[in-house]
Backbone as XML, in Angstrom:
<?xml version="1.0"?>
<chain id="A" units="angstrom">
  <residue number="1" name="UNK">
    <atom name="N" x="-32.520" y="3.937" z="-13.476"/>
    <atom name="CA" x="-32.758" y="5.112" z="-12.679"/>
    <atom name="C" x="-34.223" y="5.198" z="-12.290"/>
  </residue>
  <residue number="2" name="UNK">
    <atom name="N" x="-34.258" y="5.812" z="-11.070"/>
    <atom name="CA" x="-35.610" y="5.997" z="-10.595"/>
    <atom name="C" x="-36.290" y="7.025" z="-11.326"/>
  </residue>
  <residue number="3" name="UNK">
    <atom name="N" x="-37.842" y="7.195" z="-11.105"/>
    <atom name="CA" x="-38.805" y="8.440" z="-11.621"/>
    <atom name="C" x="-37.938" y="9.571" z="-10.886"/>
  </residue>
  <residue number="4" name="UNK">
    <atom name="N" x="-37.846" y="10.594" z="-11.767"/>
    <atom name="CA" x="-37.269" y="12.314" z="-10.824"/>
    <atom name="C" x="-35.743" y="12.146" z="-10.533"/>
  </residue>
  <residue number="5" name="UNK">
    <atom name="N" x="-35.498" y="11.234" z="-10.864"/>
    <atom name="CA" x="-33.564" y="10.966" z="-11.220"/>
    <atom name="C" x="-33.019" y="11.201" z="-12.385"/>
  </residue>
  <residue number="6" name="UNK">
    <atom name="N" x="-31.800" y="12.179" z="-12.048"/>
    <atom name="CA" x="-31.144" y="12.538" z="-13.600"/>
    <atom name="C" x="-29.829" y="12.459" z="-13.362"/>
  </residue>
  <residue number="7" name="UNK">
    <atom name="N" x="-29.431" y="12.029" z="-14.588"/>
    <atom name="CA" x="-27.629" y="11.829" z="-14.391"/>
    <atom name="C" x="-26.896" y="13.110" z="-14.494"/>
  </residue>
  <residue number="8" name="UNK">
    <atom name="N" x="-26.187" y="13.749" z="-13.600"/>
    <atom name="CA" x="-25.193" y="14.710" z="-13.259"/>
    <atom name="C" x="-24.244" y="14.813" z="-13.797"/>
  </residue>
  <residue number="9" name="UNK">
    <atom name="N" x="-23.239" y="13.685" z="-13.745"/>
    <atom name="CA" x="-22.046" y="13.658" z="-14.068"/>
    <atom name="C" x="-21.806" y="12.333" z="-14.266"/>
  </residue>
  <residue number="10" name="UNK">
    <atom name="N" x="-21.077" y="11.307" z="-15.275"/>
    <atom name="CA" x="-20.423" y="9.699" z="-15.412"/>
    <atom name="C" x="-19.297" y="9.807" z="-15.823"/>
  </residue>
  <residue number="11" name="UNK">
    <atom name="N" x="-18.376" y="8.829" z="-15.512"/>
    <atom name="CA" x="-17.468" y="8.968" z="-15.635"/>
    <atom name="C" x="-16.130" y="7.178" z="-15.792"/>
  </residue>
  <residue number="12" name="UNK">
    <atom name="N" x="-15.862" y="6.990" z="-16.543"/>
    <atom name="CA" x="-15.263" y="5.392" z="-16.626"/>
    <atom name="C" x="-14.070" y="5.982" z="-16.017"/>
  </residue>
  <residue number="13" name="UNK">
    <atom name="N" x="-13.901" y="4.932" z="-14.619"/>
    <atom name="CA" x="-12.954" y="5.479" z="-13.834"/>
    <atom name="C" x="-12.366" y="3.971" z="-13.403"/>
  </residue>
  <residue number="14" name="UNK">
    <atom name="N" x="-11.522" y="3.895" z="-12.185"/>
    <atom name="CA" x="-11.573" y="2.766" z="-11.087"/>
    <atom name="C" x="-11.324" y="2.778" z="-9.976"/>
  </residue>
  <residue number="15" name="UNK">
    <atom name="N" x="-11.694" y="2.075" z="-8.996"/>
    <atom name="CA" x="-11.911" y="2.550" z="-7.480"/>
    <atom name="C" x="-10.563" y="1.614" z="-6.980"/>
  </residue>
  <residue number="16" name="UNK">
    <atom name="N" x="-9.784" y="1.736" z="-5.718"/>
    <atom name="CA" x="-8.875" y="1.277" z="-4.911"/>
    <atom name="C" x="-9.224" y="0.363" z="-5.162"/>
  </residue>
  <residue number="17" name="UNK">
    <atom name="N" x="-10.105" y="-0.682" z="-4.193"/>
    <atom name="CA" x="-10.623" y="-1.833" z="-3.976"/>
    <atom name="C" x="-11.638" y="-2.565" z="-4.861"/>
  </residue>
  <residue number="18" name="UNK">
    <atom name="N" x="-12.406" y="-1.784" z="-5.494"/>
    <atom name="CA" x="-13.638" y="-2.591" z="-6.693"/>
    <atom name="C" x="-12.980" y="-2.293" z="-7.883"/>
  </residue>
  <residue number="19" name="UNK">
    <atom name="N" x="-12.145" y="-2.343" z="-8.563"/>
    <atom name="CA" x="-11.722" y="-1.848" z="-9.538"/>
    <atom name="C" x="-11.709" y="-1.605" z="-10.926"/>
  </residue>
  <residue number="20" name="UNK">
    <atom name="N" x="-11.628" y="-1.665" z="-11.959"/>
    <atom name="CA" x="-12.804" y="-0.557" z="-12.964"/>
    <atom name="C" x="-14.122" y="-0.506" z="-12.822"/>
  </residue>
  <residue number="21" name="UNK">
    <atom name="N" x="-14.801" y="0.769" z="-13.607"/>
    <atom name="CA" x="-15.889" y="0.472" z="-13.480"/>
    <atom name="C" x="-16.418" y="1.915" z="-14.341"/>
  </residue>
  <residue number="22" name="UNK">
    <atom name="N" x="-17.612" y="2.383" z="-14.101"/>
    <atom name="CA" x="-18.480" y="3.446" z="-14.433"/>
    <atom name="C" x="-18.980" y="4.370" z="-13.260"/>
  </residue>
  <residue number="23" name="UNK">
    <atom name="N" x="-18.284" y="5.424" z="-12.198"/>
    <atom name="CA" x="-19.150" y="6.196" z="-11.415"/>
    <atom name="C" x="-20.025" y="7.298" z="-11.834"/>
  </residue>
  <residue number="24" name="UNK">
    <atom name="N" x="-20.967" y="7.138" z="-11.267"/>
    <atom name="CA" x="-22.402" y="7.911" z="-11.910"/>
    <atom name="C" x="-22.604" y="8.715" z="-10.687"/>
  </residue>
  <residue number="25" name="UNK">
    <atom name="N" x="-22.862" y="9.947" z="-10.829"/>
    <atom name="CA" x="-23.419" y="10.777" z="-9.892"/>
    <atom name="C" x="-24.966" y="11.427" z="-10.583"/>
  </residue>
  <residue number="26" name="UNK">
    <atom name="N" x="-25.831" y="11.151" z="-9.870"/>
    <atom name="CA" x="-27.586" y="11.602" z="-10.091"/>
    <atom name="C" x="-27.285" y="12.706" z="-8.802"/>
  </residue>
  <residue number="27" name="UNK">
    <atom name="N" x="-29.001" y="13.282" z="-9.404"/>
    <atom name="CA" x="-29.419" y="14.018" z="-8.430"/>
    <atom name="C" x="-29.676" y="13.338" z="-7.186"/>
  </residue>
  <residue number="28" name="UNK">
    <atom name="N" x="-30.103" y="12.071" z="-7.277"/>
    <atom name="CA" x="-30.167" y="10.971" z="-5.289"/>
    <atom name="C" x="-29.214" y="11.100" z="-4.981"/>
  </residue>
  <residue number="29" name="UNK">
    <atom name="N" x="-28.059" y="9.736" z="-5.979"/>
    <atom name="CA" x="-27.040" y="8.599" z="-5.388"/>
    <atom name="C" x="-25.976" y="8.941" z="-6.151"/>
  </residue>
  <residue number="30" name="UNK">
    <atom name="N" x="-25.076" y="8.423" z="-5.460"/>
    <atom name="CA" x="-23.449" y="7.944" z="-6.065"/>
    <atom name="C" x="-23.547" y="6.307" z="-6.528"/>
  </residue>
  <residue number="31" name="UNK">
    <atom name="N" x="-23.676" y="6.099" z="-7.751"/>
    <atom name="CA" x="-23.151" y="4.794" z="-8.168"/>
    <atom name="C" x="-22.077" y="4.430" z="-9.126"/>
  </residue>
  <residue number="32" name="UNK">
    <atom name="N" x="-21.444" y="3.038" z="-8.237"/>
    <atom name="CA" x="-20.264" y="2.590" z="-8.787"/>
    <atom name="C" x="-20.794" y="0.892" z="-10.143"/>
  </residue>
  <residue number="33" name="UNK">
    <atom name="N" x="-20.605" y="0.975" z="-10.807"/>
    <atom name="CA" x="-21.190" y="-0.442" z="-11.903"/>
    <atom name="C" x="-19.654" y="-0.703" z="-12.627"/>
  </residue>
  <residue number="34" name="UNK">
    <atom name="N" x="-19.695" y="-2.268" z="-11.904"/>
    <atom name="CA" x="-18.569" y="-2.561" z="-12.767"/>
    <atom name="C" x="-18.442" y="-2.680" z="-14.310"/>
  </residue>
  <residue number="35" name="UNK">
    <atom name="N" x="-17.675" y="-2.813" z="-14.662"/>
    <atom name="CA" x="-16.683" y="-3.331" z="-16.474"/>
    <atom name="C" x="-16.530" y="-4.537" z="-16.621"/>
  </residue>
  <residue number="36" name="UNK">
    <atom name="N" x="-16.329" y="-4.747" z="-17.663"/>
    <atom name="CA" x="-15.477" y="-6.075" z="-17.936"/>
    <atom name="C" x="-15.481" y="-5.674" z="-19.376"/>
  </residue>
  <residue number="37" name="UNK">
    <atom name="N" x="-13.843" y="-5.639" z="-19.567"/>
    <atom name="CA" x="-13.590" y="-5.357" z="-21.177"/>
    <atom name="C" x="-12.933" y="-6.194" z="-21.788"/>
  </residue>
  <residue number="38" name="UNK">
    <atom name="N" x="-13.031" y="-6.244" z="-22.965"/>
    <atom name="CA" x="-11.998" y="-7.191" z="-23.983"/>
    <atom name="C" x="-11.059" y="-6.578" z="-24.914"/>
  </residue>
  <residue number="39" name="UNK">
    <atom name="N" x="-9.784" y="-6.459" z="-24.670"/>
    <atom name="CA" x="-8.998" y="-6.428" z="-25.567"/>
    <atom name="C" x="-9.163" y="-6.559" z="-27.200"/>
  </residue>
  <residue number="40" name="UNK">
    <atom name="N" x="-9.309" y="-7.731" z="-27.233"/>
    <atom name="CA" x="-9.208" y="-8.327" z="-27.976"/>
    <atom name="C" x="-10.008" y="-8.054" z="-29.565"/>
  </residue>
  <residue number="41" name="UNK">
    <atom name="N" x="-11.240" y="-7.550" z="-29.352"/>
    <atom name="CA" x="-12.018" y="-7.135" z="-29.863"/>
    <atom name="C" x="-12.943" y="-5.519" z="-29.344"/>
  </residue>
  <residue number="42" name="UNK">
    <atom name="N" x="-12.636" y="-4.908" z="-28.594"/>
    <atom name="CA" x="-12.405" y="-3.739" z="-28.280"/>
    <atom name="C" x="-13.929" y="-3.444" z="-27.449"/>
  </residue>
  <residue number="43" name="UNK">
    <atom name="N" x="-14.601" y="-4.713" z="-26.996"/>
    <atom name="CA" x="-15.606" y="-4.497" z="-26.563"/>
    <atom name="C" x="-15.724" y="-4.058" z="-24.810"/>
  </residue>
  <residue number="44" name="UNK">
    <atom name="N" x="-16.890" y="-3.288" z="-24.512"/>
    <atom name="CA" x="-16.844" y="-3.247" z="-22.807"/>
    <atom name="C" x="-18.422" y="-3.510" z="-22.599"/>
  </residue>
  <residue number="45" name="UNK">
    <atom name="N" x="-18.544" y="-4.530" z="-21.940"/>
    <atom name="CA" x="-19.766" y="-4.597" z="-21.041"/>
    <atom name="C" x="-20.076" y="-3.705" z="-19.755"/>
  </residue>
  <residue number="46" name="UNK">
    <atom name="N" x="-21.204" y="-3.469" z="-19.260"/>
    <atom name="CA" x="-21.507" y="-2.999" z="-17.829"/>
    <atom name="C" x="-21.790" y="-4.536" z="-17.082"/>
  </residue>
  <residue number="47" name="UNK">
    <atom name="N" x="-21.442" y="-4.533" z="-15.944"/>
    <atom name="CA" x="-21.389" y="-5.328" z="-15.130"/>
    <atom name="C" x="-22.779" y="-5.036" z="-13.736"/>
  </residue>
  <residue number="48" name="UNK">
    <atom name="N" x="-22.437" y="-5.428" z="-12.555"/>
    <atom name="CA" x="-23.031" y="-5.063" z="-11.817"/>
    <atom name="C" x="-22.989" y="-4.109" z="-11.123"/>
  </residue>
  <residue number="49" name="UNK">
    <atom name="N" x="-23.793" y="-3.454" z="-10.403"/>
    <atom name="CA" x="-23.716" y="-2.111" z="-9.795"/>
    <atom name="C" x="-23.360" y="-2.372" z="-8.314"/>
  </residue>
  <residue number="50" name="UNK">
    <atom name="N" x="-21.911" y="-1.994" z="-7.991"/>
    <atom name="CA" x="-21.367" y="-2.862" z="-6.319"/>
    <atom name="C" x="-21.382" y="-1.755" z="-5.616"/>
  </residue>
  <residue number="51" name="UNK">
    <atom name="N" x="-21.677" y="-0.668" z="-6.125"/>
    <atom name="CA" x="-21.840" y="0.853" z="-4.662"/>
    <atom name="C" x="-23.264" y="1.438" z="-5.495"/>
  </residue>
  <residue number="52" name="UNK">
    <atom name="N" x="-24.098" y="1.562" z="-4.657"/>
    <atom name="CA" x="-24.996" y="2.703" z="-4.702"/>
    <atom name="C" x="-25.750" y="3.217" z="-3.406"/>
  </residue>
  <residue number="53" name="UNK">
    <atom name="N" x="-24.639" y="4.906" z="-2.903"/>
    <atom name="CA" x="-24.882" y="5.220" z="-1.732"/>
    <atom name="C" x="-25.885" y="6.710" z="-2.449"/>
  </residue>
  <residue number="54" name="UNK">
    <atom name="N" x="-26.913" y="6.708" z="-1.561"/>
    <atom name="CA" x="-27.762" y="8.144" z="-1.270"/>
    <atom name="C" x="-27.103" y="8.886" z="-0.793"/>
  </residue>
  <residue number="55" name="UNK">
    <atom name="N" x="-27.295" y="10.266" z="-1.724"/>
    <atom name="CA" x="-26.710" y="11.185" z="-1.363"/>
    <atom name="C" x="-26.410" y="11.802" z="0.407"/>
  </residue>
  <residue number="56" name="UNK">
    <atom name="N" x="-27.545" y="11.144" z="0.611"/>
    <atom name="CA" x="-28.036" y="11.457" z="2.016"/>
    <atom name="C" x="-26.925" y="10.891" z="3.549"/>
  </residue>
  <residue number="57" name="UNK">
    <atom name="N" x="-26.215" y="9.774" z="2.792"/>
    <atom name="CA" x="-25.390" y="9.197" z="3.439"/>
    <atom name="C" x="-23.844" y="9.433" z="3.474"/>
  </residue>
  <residue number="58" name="UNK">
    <atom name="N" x="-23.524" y="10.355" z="2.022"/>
    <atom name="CA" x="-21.971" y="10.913" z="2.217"/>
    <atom name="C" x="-22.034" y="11.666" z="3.414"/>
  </residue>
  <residue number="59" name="UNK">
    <atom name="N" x="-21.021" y="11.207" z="3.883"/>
    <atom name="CA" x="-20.289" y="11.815" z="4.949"/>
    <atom name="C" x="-19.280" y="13.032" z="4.905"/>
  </residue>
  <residue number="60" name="UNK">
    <atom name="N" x="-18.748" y="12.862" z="3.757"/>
    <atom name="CA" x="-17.211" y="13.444" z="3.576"/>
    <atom name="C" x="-16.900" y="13.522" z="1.895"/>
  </residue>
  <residue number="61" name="UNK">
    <atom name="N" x="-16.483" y="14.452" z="1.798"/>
    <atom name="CA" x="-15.695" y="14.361" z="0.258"/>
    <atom name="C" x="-14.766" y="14.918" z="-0.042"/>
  </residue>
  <residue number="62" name="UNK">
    <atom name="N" x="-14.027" y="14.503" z="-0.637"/>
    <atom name="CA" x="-12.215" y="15.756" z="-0.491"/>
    <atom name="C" x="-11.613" y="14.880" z="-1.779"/>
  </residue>
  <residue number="63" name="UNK">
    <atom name="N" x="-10.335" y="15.329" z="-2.122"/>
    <atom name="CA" x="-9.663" y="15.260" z="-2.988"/>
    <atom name="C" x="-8.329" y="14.610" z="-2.866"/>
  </residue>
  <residue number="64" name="UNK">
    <atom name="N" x="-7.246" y="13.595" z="-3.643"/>
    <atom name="CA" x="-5.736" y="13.396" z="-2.715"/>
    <atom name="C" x="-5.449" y="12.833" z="-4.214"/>
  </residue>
  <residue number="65" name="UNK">
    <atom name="N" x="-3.655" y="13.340" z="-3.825"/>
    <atom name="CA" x="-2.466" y="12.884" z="-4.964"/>
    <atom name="C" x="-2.418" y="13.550" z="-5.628"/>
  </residue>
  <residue number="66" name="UNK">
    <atom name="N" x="-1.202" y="13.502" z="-6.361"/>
    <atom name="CA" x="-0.473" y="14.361" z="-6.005"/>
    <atom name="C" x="0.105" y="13.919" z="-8.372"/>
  </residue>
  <residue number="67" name="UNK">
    <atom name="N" x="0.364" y="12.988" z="-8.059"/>
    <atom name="CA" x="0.396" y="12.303" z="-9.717"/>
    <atom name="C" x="-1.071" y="11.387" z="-10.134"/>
  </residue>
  <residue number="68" name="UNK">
    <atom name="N" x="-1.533" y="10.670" z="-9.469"/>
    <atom name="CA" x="-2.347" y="9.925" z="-9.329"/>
    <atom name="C" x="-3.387" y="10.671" z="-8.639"/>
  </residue>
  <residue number="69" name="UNK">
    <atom name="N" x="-4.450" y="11.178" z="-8.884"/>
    <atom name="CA" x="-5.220" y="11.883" z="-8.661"/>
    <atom name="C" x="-6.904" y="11.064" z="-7.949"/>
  </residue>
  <residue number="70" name="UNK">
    <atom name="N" x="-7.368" y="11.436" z="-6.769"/>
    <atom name="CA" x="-8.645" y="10.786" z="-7.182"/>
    <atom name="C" x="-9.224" y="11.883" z="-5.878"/>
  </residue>
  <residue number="71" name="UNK">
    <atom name="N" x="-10.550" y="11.242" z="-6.571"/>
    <atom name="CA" x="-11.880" y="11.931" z="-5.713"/>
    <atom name="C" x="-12.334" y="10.721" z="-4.511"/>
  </residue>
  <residue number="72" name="UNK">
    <atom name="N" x="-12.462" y="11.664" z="-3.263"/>
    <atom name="CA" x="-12.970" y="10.720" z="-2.412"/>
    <atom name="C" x="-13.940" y="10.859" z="-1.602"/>
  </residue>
  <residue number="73" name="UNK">
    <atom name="N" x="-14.760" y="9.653" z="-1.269"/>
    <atom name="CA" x="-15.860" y="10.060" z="-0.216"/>
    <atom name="C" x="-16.364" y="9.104" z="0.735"/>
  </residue>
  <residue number="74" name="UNK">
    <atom name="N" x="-16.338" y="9.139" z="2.058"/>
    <atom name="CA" x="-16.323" y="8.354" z="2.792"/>
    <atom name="C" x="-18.564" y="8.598" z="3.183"/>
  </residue>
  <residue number="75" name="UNK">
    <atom name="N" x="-19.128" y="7.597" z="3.594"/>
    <atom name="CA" x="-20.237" y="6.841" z="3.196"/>
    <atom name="C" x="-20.953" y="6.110" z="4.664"/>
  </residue>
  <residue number="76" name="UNK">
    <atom name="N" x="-22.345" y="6.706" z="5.162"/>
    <atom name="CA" x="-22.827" y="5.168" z="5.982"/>
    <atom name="C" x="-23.189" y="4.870" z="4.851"/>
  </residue>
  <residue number="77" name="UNK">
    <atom name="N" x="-22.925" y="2.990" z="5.478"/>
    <atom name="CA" x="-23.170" y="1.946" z="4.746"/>
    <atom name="C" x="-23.895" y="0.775" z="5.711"/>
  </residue>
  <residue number="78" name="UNK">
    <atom name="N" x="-24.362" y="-0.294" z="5.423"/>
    <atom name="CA" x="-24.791" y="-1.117" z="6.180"/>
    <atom name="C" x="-23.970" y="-1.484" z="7.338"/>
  </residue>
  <residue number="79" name="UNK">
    <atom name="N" x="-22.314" y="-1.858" z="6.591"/>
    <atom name="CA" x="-21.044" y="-2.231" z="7.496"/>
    <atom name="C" x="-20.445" y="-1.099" z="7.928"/>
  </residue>
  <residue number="80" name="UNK">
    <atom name="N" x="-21.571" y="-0.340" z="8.006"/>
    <atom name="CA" x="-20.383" y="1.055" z="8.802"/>
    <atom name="C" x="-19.973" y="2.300" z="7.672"/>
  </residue>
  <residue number="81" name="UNK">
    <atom name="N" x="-19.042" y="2.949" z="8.129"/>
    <atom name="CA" x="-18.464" y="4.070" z="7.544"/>
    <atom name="C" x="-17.869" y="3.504" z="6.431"/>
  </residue>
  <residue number="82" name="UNK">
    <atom name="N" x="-17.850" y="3.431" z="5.051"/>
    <atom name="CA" x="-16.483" y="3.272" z="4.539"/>
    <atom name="C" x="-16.277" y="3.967" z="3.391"/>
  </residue>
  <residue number="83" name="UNK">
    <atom name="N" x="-14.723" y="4.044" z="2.724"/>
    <atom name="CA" x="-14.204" y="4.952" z="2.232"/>
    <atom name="C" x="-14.488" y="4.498" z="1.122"/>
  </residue>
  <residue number="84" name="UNK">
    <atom name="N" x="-14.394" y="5.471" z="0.005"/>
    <atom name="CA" x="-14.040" y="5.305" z="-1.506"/>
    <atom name="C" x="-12.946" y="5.811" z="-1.839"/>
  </residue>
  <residue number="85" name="UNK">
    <atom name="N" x="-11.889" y="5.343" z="-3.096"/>
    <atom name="CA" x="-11.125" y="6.229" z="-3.623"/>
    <atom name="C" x="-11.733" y="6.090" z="-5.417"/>
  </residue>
  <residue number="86" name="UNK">
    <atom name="N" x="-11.764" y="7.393" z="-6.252"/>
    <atom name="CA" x="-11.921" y="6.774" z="-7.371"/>
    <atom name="C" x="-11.067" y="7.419" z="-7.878"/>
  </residue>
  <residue number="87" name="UNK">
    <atom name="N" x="-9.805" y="7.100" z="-9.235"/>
    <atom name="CA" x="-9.284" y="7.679" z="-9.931"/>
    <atom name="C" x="-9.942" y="7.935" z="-11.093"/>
  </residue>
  <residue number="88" name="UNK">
    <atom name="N" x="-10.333" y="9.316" z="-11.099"/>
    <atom name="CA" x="-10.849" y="10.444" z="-12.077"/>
    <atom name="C" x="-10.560" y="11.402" z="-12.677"/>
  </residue>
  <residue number="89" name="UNK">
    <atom name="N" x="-10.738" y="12.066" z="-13.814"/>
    <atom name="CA" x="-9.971" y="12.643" z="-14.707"/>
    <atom name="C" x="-9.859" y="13.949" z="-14.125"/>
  </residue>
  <residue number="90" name="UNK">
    <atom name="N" x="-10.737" y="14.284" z="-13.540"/>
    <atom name="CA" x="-10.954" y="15.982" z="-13.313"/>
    <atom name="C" x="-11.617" y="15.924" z="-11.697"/>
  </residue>
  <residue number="91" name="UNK">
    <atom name="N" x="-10.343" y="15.689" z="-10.682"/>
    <atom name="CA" x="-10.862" y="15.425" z="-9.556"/>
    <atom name="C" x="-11.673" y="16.521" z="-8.832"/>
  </residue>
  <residue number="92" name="UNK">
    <atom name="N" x="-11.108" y="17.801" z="-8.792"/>
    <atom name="CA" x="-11.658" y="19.264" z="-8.696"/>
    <atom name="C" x="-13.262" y="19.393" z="-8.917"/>
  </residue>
  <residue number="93" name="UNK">
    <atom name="N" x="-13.724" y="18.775" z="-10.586"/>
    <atom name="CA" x="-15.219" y="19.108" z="-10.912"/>
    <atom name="C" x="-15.813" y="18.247" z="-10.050"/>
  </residue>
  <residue number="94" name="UNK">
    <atom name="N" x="-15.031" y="16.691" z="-9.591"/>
    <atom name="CA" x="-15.978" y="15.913" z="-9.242"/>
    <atom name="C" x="-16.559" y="16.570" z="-8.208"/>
  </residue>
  <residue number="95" name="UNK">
    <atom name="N" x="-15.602" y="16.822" z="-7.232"/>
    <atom name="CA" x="-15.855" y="17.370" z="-5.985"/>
    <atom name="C" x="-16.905" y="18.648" z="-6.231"/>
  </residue>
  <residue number="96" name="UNK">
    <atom name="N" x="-16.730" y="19.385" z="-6.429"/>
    <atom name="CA" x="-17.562" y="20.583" z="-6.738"/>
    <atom name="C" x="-18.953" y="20.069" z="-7.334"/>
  </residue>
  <residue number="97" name="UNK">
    <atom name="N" x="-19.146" y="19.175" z="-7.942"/>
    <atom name="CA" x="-20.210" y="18.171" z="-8.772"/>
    <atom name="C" x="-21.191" y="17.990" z="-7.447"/>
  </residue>
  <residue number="98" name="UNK">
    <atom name="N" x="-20.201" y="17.374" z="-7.075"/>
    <atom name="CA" x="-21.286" y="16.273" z="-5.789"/>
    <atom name="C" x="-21.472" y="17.498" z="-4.900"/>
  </residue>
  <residue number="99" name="UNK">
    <atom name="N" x="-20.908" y="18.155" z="-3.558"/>
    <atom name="CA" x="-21.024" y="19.066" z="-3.074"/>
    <atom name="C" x="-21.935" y="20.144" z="-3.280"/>
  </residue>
  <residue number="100" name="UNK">
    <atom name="N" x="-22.401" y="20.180" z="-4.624"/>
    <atom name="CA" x="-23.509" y="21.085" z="-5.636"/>
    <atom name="C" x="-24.430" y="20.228" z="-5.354"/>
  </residue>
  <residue number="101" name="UNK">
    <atom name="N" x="-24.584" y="19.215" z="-6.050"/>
    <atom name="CA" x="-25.970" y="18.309" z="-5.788"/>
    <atom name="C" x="-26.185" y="17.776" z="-4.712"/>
  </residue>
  <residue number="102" name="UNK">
    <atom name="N" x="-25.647" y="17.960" z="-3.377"/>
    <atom name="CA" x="-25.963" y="17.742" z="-2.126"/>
    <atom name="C" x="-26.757" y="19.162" z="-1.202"/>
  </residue>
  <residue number="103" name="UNK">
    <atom name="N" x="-26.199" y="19.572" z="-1.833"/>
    <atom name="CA" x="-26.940" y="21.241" z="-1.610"/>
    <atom name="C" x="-28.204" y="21.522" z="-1.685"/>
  </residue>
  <residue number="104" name="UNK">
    <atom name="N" x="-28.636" y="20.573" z="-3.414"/>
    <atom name="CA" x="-29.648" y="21.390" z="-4.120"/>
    <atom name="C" x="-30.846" y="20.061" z="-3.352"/>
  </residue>
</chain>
């Protein structure tokens, strides 16, 4: 994390397309850092960090599903607009989370 960055909200979740991982919401950015776990011995590494958008760049954030629940937010990115889905425990706070710290 940068100087004057604080973590908001984390959360071990997994996204549609990058799938498990750790989303972190700071006071900047939204970041996504992958997993890699082992069974076997019950261990989880952090991986690499494959989304980290500035707050400055959500576009959109809303909520969908209905059994399967996730938080979503669509993003400029280098390649354009693109979407996230993450399945999260408490899709409601996320939203209200981020929407708060975009404010402040």
């Amino acid at each position: 994390m940068e100087d004057g960055e604080n973590r908001v909200k984390q959360e071990d979740c997994s996204e549609d397309k990058l799938g498990p991982g750790i989303l972190t919401l700071t006071n900047k950015r939204l970041a996504f850092d992958k997993t890699q776990a082992r069974i076997m011995d019950f261990t989880k590494r952090m991986g690499d960090t494959v989304l980290d958008v500035p707050l400055e760049n959500v576009i959109k954030i809303w909520k969908e599903g209905l059994f399967i629940k996730k938080v979503c937010f669509t993003a400029k990115t280098n390649e354009g607009e693109q979407t996230y889905k993450f399945g999260v425990f408490n899709t409601k706070s996320w939203v209200k989370s981020i929407e708060q710290t975009m404010k402040e």
